[in-house]
Backbone as JSON Lines, residues from 0, in Angstrom:
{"i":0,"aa":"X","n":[109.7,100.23,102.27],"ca":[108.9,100.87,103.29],"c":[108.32,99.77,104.19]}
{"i":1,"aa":"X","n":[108.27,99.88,105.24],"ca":[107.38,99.0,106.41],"c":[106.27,98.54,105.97]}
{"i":2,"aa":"X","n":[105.68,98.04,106.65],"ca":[104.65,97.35,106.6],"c":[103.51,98.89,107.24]}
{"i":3,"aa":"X","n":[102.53,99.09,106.66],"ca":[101.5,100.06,107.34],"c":[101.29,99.2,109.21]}
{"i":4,"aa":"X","n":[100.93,100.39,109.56],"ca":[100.53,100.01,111.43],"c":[100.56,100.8,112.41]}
{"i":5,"aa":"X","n":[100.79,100.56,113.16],"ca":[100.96,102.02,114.21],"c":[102.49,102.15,114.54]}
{"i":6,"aa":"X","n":[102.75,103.1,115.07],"ca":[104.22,103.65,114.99],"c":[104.96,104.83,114.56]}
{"i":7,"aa":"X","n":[105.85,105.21,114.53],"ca":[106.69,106.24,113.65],"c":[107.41,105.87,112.51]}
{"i":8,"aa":"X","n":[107.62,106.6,111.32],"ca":[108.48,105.89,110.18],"c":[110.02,107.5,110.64]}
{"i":9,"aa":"X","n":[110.93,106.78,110.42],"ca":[112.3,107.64,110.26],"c":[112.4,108.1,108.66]}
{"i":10,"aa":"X","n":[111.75,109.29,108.08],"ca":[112.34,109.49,106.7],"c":[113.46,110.45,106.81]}
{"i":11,"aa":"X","n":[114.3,110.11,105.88],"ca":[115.3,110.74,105.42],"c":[115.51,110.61,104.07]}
{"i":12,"aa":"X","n":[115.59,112.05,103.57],"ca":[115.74,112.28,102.6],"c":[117.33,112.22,101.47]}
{"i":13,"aa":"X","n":[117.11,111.76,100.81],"ca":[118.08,110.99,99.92],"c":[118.49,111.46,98.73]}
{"i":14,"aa":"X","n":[117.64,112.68,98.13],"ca":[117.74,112.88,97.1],"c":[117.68,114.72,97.1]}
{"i":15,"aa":"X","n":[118.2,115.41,96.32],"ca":[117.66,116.51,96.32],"c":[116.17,117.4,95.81]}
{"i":16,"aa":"X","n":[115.59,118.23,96.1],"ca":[114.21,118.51,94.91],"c":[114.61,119.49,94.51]}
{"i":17,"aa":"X","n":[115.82,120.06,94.18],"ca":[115.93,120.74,92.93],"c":[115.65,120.13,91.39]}
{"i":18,"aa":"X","n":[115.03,120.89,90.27],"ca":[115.04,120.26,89.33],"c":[113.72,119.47,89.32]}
{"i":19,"aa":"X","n":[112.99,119.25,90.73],"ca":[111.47,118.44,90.15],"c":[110.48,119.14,90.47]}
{"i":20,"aa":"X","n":[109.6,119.15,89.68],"ca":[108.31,119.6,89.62],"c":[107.99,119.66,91.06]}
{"i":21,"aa":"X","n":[106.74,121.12,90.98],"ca":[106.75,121.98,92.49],"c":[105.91,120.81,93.14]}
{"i":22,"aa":"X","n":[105.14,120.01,92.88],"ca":[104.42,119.85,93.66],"c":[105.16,118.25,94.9]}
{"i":23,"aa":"X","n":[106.49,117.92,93.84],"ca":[107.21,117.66,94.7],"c":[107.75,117.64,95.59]}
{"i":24,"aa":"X","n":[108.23,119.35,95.52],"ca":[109.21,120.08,96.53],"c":[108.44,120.25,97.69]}
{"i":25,"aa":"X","n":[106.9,120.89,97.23],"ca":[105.66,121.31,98.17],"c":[105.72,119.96,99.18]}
{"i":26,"aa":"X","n":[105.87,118.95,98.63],"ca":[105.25,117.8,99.31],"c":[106.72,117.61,100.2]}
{"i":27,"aa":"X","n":[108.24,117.38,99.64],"ca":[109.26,117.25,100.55],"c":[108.95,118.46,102.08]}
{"i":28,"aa":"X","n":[108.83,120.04,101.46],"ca":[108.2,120.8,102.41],"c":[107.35,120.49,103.48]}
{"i":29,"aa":"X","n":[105.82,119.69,103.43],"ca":[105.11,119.43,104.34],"c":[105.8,118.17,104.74]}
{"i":30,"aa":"X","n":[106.55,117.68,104.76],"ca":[107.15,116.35,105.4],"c":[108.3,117.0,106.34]}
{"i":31,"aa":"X","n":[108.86,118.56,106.3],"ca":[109.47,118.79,106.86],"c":[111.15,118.98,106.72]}
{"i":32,"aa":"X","n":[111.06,118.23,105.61],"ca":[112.55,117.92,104.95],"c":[112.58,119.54,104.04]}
{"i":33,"aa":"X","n":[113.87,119.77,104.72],"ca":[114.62,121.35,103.94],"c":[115.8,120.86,103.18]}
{"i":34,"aa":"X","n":[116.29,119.82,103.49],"ca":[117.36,119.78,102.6],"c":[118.18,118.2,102.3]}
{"i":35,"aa":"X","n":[118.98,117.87,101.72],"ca":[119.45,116.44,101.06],"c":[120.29,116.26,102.45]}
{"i":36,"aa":"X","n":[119.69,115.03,102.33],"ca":[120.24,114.28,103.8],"c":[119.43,114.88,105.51]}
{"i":37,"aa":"X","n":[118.64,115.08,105.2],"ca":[117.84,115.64,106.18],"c":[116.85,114.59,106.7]}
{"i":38,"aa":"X","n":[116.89,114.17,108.09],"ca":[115.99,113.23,108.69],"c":[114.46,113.73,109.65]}
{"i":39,"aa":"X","n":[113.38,113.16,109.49],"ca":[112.61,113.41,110.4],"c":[111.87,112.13,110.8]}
{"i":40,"aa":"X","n":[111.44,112.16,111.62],"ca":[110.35,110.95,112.39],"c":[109.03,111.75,112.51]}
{"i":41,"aa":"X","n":[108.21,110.7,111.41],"ca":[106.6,111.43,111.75],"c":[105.81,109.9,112.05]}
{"i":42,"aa":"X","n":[104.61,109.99,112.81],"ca":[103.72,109.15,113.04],"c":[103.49,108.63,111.99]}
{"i":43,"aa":"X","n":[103.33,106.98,111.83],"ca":[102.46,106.52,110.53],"c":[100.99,106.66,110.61]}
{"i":44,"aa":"X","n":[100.19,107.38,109.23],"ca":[99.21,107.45,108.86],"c":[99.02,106.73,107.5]}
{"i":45,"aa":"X","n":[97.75,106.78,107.2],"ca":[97.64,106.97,105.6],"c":[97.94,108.47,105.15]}
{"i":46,"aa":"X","n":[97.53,109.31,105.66],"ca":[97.91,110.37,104.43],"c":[99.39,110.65,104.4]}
{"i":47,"aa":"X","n":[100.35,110.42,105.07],"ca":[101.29,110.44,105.46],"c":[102.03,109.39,104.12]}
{"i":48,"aa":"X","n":[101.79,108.11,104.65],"ca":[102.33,107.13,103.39],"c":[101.7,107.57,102.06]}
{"i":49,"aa":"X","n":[100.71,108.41,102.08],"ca":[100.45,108.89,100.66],"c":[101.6,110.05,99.96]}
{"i":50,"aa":"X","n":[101.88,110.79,100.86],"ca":[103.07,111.86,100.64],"c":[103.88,111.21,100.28]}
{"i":51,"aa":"X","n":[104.86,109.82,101.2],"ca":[105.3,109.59,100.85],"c":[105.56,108.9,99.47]}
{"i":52,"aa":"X","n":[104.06,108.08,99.41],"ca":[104.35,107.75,97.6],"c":[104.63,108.79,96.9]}
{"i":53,"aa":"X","n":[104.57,109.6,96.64],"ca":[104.69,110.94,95.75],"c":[105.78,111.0,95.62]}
{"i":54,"aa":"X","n":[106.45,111.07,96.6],"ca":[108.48,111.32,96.66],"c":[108.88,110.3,97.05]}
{"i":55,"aa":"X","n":[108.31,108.69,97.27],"ca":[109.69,107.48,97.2],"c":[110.7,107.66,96.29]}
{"i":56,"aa":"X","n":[111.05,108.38,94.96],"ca":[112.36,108.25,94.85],"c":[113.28,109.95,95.33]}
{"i":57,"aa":"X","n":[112.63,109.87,96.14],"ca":[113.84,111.23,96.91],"c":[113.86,110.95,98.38]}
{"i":58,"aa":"X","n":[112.59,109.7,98.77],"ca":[113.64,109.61,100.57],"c":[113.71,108.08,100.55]}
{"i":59,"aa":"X","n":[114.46,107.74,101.92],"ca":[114.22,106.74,102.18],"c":[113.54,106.72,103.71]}
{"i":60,"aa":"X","n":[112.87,105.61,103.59],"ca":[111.8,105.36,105.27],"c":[112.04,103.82,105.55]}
{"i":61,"aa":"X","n":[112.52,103.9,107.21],"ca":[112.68,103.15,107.64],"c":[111.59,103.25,109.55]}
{"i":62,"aa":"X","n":[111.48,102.34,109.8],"ca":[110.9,102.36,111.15],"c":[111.92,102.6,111.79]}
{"i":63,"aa":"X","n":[110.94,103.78,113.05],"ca":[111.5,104.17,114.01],"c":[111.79,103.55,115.03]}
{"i":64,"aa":"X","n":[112.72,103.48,115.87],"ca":[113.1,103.49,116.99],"c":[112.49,103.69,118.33]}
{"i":65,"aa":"X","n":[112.09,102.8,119.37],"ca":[111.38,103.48,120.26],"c":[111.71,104.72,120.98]}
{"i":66,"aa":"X","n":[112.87,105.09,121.25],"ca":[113.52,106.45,122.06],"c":[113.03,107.52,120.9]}
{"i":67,"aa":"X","n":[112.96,107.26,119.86],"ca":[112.23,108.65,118.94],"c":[111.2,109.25,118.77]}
């Protein structure tokens, strides 16, 4: 994962949440991700990188791109 700062992170999801506990899936849900291999660009926050700790092993995040 990046370094925290201002910007957008690119997650894409890598893994499926079938099979893990709901509060997993809940959390892939508010990130926006419906399904394996599914990408979104959200603003970096803290609560944001907190979601993401929850599910680092079902996406991967990379920094965004300025055109995104």
């Amino acid at each position: 994962m990046p370094p925290p700062g201002k910007g957008k992170l690119r997650i894409l999801q890598r893994r499926s949440g079938i099979g893990r506990p709901a509060v997993e899936r809940r959390t892939l849900e508010a990130l926006g991700l419906k399904h394996h291999q599914d990408t979104v660009v959200k603003p970096d926050h803290p609560a944001l990188r907190g979601m993401l700790y929850r599910v680092r092993h079902l996406v991967a995040v990379t920094p965004a791109k300025a055109k995104e």
